[in-house]
C-alpha positions in Angstrom: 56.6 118.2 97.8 59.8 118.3 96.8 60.8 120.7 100.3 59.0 118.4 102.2 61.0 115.3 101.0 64.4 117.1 101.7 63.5 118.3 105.0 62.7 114.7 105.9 66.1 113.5 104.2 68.2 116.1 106.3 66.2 115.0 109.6 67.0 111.6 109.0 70.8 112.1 108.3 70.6 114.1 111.5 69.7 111.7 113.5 72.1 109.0 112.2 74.7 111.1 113.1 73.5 111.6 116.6 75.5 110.1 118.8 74.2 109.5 122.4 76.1 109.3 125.7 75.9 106.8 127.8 73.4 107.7 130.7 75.4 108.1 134.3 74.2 109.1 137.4 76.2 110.7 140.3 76.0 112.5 143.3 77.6 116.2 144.0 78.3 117.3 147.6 81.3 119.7 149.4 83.7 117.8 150.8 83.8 119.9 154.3 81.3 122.3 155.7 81.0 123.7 159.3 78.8 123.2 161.9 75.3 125.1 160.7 76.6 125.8 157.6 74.0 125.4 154.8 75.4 123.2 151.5 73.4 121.1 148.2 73.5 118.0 148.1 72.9 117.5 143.9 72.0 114.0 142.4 72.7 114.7 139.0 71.4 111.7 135.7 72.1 112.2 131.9 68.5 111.8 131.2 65.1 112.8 131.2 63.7 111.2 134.6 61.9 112.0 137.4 61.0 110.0 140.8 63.9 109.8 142.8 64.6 107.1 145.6 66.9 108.7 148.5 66.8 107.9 152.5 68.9 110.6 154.0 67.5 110.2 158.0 69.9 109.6 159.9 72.7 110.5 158.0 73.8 113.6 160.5 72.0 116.3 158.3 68.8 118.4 158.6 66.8 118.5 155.5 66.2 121.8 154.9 64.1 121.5 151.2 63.8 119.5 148.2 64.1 117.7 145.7 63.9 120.2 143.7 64.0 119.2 140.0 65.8 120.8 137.0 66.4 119.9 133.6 69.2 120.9 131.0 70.2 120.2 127.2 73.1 120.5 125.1 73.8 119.5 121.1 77.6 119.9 120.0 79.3 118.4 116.7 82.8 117.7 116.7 84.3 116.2 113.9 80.9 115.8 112.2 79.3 113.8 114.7 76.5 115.4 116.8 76.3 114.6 120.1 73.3 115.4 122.8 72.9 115.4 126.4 69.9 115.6 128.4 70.8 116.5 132.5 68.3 116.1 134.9 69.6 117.5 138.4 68.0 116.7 142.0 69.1 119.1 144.4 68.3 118.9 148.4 69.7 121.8 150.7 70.8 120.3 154.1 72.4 122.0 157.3 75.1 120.7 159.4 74.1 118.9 163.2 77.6 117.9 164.6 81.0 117.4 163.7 82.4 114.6 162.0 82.6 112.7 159.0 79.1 111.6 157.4 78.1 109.4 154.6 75.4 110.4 152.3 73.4 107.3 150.6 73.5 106.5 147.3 69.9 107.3 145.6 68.1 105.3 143.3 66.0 106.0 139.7 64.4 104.7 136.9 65.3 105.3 133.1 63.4 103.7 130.5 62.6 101.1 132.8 66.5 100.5 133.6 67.2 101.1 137.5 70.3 103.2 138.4 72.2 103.7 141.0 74.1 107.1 142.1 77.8 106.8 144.1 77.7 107.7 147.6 79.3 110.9 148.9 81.5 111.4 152.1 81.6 114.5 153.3 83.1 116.1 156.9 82.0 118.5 159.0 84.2 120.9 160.6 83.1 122.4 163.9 81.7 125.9 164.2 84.1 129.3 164.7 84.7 130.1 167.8 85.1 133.9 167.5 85.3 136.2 170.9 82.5 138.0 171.7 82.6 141.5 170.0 85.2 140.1 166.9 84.5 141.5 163.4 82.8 138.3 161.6 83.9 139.7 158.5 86.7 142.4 156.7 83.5 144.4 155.9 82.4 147.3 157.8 78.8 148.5 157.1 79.4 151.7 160.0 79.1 154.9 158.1 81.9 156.9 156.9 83.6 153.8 158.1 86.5 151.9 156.2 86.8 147.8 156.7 90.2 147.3 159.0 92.4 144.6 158.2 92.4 141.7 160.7 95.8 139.6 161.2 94.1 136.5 162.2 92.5 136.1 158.6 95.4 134.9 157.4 98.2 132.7 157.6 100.6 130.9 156.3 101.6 127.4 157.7 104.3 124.8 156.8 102.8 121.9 157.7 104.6 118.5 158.3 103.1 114.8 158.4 105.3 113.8 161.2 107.6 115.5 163.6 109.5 112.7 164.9 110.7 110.0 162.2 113.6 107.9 161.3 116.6 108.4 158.8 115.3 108.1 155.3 111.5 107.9 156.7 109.1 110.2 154.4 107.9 112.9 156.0 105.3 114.9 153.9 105.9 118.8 153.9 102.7 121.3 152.4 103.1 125.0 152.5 99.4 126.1 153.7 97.8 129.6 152.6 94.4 129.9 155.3 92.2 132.9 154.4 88.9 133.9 155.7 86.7 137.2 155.3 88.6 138.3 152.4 89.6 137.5 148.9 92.5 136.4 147.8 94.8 137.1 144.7 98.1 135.6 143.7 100.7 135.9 146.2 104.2 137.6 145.5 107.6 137.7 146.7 107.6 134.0 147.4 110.4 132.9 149.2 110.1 128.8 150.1 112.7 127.7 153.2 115.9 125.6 153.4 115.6 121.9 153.7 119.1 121.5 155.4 119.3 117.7 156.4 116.5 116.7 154.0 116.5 115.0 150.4 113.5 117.1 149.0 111.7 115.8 146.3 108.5 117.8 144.6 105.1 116.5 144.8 102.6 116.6 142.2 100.1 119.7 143.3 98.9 120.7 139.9 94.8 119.8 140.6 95.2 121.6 144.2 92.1 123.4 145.3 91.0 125.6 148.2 89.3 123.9 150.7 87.4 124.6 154.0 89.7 123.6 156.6 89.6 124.4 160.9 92.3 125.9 162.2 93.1 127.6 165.1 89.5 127.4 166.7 87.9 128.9 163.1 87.1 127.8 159.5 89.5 129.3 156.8 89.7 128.3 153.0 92.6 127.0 152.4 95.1 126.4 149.1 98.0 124.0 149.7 100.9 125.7 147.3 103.6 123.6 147.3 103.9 119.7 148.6 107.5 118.6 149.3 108.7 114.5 150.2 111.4 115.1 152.8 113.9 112.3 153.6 115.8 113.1 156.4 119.8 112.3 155.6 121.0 112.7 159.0 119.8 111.7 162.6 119.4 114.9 165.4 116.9 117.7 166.0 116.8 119.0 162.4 115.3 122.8 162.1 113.0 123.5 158.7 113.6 127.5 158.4 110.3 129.8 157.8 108.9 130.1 154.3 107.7 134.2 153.1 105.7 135.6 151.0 103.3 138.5 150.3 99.8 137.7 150.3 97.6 139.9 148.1 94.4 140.7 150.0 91.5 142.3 148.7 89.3 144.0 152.0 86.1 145.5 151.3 84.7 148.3 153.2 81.5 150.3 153.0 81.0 154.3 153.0 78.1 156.7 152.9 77.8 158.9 149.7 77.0 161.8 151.4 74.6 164.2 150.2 70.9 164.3 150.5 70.6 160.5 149.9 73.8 159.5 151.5 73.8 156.0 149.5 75.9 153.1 151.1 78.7 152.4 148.9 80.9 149.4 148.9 84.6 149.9 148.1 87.6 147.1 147.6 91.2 148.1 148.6 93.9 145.8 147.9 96.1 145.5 150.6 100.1 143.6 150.2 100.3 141.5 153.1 103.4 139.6 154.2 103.4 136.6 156.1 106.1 134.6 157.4 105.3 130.3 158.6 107.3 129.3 161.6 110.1 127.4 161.6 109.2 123.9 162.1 111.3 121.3 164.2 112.0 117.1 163.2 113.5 114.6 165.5 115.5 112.5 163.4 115.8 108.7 164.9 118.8 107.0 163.9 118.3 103.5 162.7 119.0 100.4 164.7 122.5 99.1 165.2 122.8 95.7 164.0 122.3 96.3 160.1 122.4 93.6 158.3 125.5 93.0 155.3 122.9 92.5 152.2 121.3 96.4 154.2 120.7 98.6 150.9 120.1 102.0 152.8 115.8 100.8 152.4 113.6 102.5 154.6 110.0 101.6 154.3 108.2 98.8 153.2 109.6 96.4 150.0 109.2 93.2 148.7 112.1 91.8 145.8 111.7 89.3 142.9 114.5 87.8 140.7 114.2 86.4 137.5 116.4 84.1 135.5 115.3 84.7 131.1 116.7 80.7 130.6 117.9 77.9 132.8 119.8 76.4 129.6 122.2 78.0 126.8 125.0 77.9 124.7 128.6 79.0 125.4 129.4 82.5 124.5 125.4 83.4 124.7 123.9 86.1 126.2 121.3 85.3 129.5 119.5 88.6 131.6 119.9 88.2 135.4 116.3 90.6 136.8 115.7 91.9 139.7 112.9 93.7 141.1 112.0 95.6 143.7 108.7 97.2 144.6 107.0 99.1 147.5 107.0 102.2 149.0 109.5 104.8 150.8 113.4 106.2 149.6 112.8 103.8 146.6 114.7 106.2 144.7 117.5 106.1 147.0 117.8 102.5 147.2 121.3 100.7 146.3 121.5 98.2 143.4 122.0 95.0 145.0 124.9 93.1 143.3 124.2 89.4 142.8 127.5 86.8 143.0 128.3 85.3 139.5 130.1 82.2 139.0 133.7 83.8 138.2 133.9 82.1 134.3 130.8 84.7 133.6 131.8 88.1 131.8 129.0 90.4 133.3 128.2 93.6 132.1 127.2 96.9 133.6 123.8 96.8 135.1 120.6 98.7 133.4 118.4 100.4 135.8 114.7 101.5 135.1 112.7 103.2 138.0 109.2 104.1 137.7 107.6 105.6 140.7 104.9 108.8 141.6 105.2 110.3 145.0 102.3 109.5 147.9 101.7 110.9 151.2 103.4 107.2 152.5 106.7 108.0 150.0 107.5 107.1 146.7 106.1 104.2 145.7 107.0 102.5 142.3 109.6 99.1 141.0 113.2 99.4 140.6 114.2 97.2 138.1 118.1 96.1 137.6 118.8 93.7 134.7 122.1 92.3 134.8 123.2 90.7 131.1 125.9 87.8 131.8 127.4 85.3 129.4 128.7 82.3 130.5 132.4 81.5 128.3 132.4 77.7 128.8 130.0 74.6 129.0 129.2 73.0 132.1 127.0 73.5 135.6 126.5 76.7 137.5 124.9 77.5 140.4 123.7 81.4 140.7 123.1 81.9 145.1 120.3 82.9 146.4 120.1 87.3 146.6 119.7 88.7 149.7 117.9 92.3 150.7 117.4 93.7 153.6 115.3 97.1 154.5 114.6 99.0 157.7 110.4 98.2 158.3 109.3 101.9 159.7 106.3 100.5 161.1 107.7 97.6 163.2 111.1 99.3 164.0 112.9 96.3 162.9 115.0 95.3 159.9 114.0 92.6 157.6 115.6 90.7 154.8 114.1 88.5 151.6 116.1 86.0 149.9 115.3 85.4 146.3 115.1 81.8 144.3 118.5 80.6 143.7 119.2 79.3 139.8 121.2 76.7 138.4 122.4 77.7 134.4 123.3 74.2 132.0 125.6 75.8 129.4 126.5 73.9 126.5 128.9 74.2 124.6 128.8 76.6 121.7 130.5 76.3 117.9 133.6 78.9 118.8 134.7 76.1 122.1 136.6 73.6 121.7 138.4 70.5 123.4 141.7 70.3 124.8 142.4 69.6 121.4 141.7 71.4 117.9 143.7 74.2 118.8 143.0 75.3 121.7 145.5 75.1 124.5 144.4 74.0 128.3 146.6 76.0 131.4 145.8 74.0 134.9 147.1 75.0 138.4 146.5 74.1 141.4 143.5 76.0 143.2 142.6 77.9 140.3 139.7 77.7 137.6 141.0 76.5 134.1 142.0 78.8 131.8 141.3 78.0 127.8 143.2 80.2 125.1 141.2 80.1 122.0 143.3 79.5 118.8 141.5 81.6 117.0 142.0 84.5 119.7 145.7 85.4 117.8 145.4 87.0 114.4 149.0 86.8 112.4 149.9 89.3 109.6 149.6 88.9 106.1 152.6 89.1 103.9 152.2 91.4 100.8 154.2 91.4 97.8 156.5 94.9 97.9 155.6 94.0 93.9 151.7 95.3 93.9 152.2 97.8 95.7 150.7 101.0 94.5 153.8 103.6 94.3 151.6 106.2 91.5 151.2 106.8 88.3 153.5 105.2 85.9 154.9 107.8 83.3 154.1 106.0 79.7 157.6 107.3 78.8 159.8 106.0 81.0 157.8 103.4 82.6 158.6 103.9 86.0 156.7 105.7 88.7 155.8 109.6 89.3 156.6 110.8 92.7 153.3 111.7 94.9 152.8 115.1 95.2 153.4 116.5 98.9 150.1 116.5 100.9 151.7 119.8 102.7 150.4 123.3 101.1 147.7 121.9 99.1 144.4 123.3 99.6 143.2 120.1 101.2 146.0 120.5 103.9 145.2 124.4 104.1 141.1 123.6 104.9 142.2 120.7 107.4 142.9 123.8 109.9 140.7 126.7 108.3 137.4 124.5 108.6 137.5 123.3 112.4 138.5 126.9 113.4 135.6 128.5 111.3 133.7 126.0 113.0 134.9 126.7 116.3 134.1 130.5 115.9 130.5 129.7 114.9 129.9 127.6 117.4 131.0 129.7 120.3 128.7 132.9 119.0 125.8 130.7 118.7 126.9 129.0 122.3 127.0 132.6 123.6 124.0 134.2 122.1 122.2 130.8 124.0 123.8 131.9 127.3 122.6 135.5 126.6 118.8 134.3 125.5 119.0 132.2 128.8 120.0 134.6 131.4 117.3 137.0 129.8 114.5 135.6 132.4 111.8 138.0 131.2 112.4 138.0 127.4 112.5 133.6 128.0 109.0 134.3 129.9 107.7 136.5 126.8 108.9 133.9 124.5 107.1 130.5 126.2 104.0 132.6 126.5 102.8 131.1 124.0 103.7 127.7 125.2 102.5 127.8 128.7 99.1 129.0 126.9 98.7 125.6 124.7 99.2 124.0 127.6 96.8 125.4 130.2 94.2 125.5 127.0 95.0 121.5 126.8 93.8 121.3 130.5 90.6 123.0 129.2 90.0 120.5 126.9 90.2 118.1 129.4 88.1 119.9 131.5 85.5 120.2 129.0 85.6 116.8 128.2 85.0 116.0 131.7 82.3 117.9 132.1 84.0 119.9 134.7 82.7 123.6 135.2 84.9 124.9 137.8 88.1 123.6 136.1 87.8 124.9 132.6 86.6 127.9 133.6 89.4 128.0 135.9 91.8 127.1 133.0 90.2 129.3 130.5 90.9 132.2 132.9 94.4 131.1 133.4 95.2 130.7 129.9 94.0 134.1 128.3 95.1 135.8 131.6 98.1 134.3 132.1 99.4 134.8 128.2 99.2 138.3 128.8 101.0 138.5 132.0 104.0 136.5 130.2 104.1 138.2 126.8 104.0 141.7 127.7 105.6 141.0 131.3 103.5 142.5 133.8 104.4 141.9 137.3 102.1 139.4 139.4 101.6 142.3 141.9 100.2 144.2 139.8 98.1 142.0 137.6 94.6 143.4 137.4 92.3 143.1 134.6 92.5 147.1 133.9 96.4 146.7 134.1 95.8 144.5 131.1 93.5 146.1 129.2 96.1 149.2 129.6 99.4 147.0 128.5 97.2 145.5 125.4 96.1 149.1 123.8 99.9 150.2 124.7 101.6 147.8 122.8 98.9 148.3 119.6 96.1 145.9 119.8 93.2 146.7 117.7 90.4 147.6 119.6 88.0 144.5 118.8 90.5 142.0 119.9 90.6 143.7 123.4 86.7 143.5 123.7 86.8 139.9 123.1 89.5 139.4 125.6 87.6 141.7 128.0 84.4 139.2 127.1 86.1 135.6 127.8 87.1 137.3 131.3 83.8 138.4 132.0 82.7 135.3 131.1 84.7 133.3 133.2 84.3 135.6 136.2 80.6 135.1 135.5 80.6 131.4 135.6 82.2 131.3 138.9 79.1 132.8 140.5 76.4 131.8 138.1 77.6 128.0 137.3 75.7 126.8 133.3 75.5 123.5 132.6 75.6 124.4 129.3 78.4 122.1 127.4 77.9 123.9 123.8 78.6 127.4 125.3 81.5 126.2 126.8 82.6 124.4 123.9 82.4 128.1 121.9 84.1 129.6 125.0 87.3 127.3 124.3 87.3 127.7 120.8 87.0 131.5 121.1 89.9 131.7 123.5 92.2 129.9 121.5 91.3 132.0 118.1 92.0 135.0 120.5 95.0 133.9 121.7 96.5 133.5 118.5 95.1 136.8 117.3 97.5 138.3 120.2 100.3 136.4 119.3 100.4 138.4 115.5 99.4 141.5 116.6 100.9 142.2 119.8 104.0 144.7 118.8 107.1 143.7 121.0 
C-alpha cells in the first residue's frame, strides 16, 4: 500500500514538471530539384494527429505516393524540467514536370479540435542535364578490372559577380562558387583568393552557407558558395578581378572484380588533389555624373537623412546635441559626415559617430548617426539653417538632395553672464560680433607671508631652522632611474615573447583549439535547440573533428578520420577516449544518411562531445 502510494506521488510530481511545447506545424521541401528528379514533400505537426487537408493539383508536380504517416517521441530534462514532444510527419513523394519556380500549398489539420495551418513552401526547378550522348553519368565505373576516370567538367570553380557594369561606389556582390557533381567532396586546400585592385572589399557574412543544387553550364552541380565579398569600385575604367586557386579534394569511386572463382565486384575510393583556377572576371566602372552638387557626400545608393534638435530653449554656457541621421542602403560606410553651419558665438565640439549596419546583396544597409554637442556662450536668438545632403540614386542615374528642418535656439542667459556692467567688459567694432570678457576669466595671485613659510625642522637648541637634506644620492633619487629601467626591461621580454607566440601560426592554432571548439559546440546548441538535424550534426562533426586538426596540427590535406585516430594514440591517448571519439564520428556520419528525429539522443550526443573534448584537452601530451 504504501509502494503503491509513492508510485502515485512520483507520477504526479512527474507530470507537474512536464512542460509541453507549443504545437507547430510546418512544411519541409528542397529548395531546387531538376527536371524528373524525385524529392519529399514532409508536413511535419508536434502532435498526435492524423487527417491531413492538402490540394497539391496543379502545383507543377506529379504525385508520386502518399501521405504516408509517421509518428515520433522525445522526453528530455534540462534544468529539472521535463519536456516532451510528440512529431507526427506527413510525407508525399513528388517528381518534377517543368522548370520554374512552383508554390506548394499550405495544408490544413485538426488538433484537439484546434485547426492549423502549415507555411507554404517555394521551391524551383532546375532543368534537366544535358549530357552528350555516350558521357559517363557518374565518376563510377562498374566495367571490370576497370578504375573510375576523373572527368574535368565535374568541377569548377567560379567567381561570380552580381553585375558587370556599375558605377563608382555602386555594390557589386562578389561569391567564390565550388560546383561539383558525381563525386564527393572534402575540404579544399591551398586556397589562394584574388586581388581586388580598384575595389573597397568588405566581407560578407557566409557562416550558414550550404550546398545547393544549382544549373550551370547545361548540367546540375551542388554547389557551396565559400566566400561572399561587397565590392565598391574606387575608380571609373575597365577594372580586371584576377583568378582565384585552389585545390579541390575529390574523392572518385571506381569498381573492380576480385578475381578468383567468384570474382566479387568491389568498390574502391581514391582521393584525388585537384586544382582549379576561376577566370578572371572583367567590371566596367561608370563614372558618376558631372554636375555634383556642393552638400555631394561621396553617397551612392539610396538614403534618406533626419536631424534632430534635444531643446529649442536653454541657458547660456549649457550644453544642447545637434543629431543627424542617415539611413539606407549602399557605401554607407563610406559616406562623409556632413558638417552643419553654427551660429559663430557657439563653441562646438568634435562630432561622435555611431554606425550600425550588416551587409546585403543591395550594399550595406544600416544608420549613420553624427551627434554634434554645441553650447551657445551668450543669451539671445539663433537661427541653426537648414542641412543639406546630396547622394548619387543608382537606379535613376541622377543625383538627389534632402534638406533637413531648420531650428531656431532661445538662449537665456545663464548665472556666470553678465551685463555690460558687474564686471564684465563689452569690446564693439564695426562688422564684427561682440566680444564679452568675463571678469572672472583672470585669476590674480595670492600674496603669502615669507613668515609661514615651511623652511624645516627647527633645532630646539638654537631655534632656528635645519637645512633640508639634498634629494640627490638618496635612495629615493637612486630608484627614480632604477625602477622605470627595470620596468623597461620587463616589458620589452614580455613584448617580445608576445611577438614570438604570435608569429608561431601553428603553436597559436594548437592553443585556440580549444576556443574554436566552444564555439562551434555553441552553434550545436543552437542547432539543437532549433530542432535542426543537419546543422548540429554538422556542427558536432566540426567541433570534435576540427579540435583535433588544431591541437595536434594536422594538415587539411591530409585530414582523414584514420589520420586522426593515428595522431591521437601517437601523442598518448588512452584507448577508451579514442573509441568514444571514433563513436561521435560514426555517429554523425550516420545521421547524415539515416536522419532521427530523436531530440533526447541528440541531446546525449552534445553532451558527450563536450565531456570528450575536455577529456582531450588533459590528456593529449604536447
Amino acid at each position: 500500500m504504501r509502494r503503491k502510494f509513492l508510485f502515485t506521488l512520483i507520477l504526479s510530481f512527474l507530470t507537474t514538471a512536464m512542460v509541453w511545447a507549443d504545437t507547430t506545424f510546418r512544411a519541409k521541401a528542397p529548395s531546387s530539384v531538376a527536371v524528373g528528379q524525385q524529392f519529399r514533400l514532409e508536413y511535419v505537426v508536434t502532435a498526435r494527429a492524423s487527417g491531413i487537408t492538402v490540394d497539391l493539383k496543379d502545383t507543377g508536380f506529379d504525385v508520386l505516393y502518399g501521405p504516408t504517416t509517421s509518428s515520433s517521441s522525445s522526453t528530455s530534462i534540462v534544468n529539472g524540467q521535463m519536456s516532451s514532444e510528440v512529431r507526427t510527419t506527413f510525407s508525399y513523394v513528388l517528381s518534377a514536370t517543368k522548370e520554374g519556380t512552383f508554390t506548394l500549398p499550405a495544408a490544413t489539420i485538426k488538433v484537439d479540435g484546434e485547426t492549423l495551418t502549415s507555411n507554404s513552401v517555394s521551391v524551383k526547378v532546375l532543368p534537366a542535364d544535358q549530357q552528350p550522348a555516350g558521357q559517363a553519368s557518374g565518376a563510377r565505373s562498374q566495367q571490370g578490372g576497370a578504375q573510375a576516370k576523373f572527368n574535368k567538367d565535374d568541377v569548377h570553380l567560379v567567381l561570380d559577380l552580381s553585375k558587370t557594369s556599375a558605377y563608382e561606389g555602386e555594390a557589386i556582390v562578389a561569391t567564390l562558387k565550388l560546383y561539383w557533381r558525381n563525386t564527393q567532396m572534402g575540404n579544399p586546400s591551398d586556397v589562394k583568393l584574388p586581388d581586388f585592385e580598384g575595389f573597397t572589399v568588405q566581407d560578407m557574412d557566409n557562416d550558414n552557407a550550404q550546398a545547393s543544387l544549382e544549373h550551370f553550364n547545361g548540367a546540375n552541380y551542388q554547389m557551396y558558395p565559400l566566400v561572399k565579398w561587397l565590392l565598391f569600385p574606387s575608380r571609373s575604367g575597365e577594372l580586371t578581378i584576377p583568378a582565384a586557386t585552389l585545390t579541390a579534394n575529390v574523392a572518385i569511386v571506381s569498381t573492380r572484380r576480385t578475381g578468383g572463382f567468384f570474382d566479387w565486384p568491389m568498390e574502391y575510393t581514391e582521393n584525388v588533389a585537384v586544382p582549379l583556377r576561376s577566370a578572371a572576371r572583367k567590371v566596367n566602372v561608370k563614372s558618376l555624373p558631372a554636375g555634383k552638387p556642393g552638400s555631394y557626400m561621396n553617397a551612392v545608393g539610396n538614403f534618406n537623412v533626419k536631424s534632430v534638435l534635444t531643446a529649442d530653449k536653454v541657458r547660456a554656457n549649457d550644453a544642447v546635441i545637434y543629431r543627424i541621421t542617415i539611413d539606407g542602403v549602399g557605401n554607407l560606410k563610406y559616406v562623409k559626415e556632413p558638417e552643419p553651419e553654427f551660429p559663430t558665438d557657439f563653441e562646438v565640439f568634435d562630432p561622435k559617430v555611431d554606425l550600425s549596419t550588416r551587409a546585403t546583396s543591395s550594399g550595406v544597409q544600416g544608420k549613420k548617426t553624427i551627434e554634434y554637442t554645441i553650447i551657445p556662450r551668450h543669451a539671445g536668438k539663433y537661427e541653426i539653417p537648414a542641412l543639406e545632403f546630396s547622394y548619387f540614386d543608382v537606379r535613376s542615374g541622377q543625383y538627389k538632395t534632402i534638406r533637413t528642418d531648420a531650428y531656431s535656439l532661445e538662449v537665456e542667459k545663464g548665472p556666470n553672464e553678465g551685463s555690460t556692467g558687474g564686471g564684465a567688459v563689452d569690446f564693439t567694432g564695426t562688422n564684427q560680433e561682440r566680444i564679452r570678457v568675463l571678469g572672472n576669466d583672470i585669476r590674480y595671485l595670492h600674496s603669502v607671508d615669507a613668515d609661514r613659510l615651511d623652511l624645516g625642522k627647527i633645532n630646539p637648541e638654537t631655534g632656528k631652522p635645519e637645512p633640508l637634506k639634498p634629494f640627490f644620492g638618496t635612495l629615493a633619487y637612486w630608484m627614480f632611474f632604477l625602477v622605470p629601467f627595470i620596468a623597461f626591461v620587463i616589458l620589452a621580454f614580455i613584448y617580445r615573447r608576445r611577438i614570438r607566440r604570435m608569429a608561431d601560426i601553428a603553436g597559436m592554432r594548437t592553443r585556440r583549439a580549444g576556443k574554436v571548439a566552444e564555439r562551434r559546440l555553441k552553434t550545436a546548441k543552437k542547432a539543437l535547440n532549433a530542432k535542426d538535424e543537419n546543422a548540429f550534426y554538422e556542427a558536432i562533426h566540426k567541433a570534435i573533428l576540427g579540435y583535433v586538426c588544431d591541437k595536434l596540427r594536422i594538415p587539411l590535406s591530409d585530414l582523414t578520420q584514420d589520420t586522426v585516430f593515428e595522431m591521437l594514440e601517437k601523442h598518448s591517448v588512452p584507448e577508451m577516449t579514442i573509441h568514444e571519439v571514433k563513436e561521435v564520428l560514426d555517429t554523425c556520419q550516420f545521421a547524415r544518411y539515416a536522419p532521427s528525429t530523436d531530440s533526447q539522443a541528440m541531446d546525449v550526443l552534445y553532451k558527450k562531445t563536450s565531456k570528450v573534448i575536455d577529456r582531450l584537452e588533459s590528456e593529449i601530451k604536447k
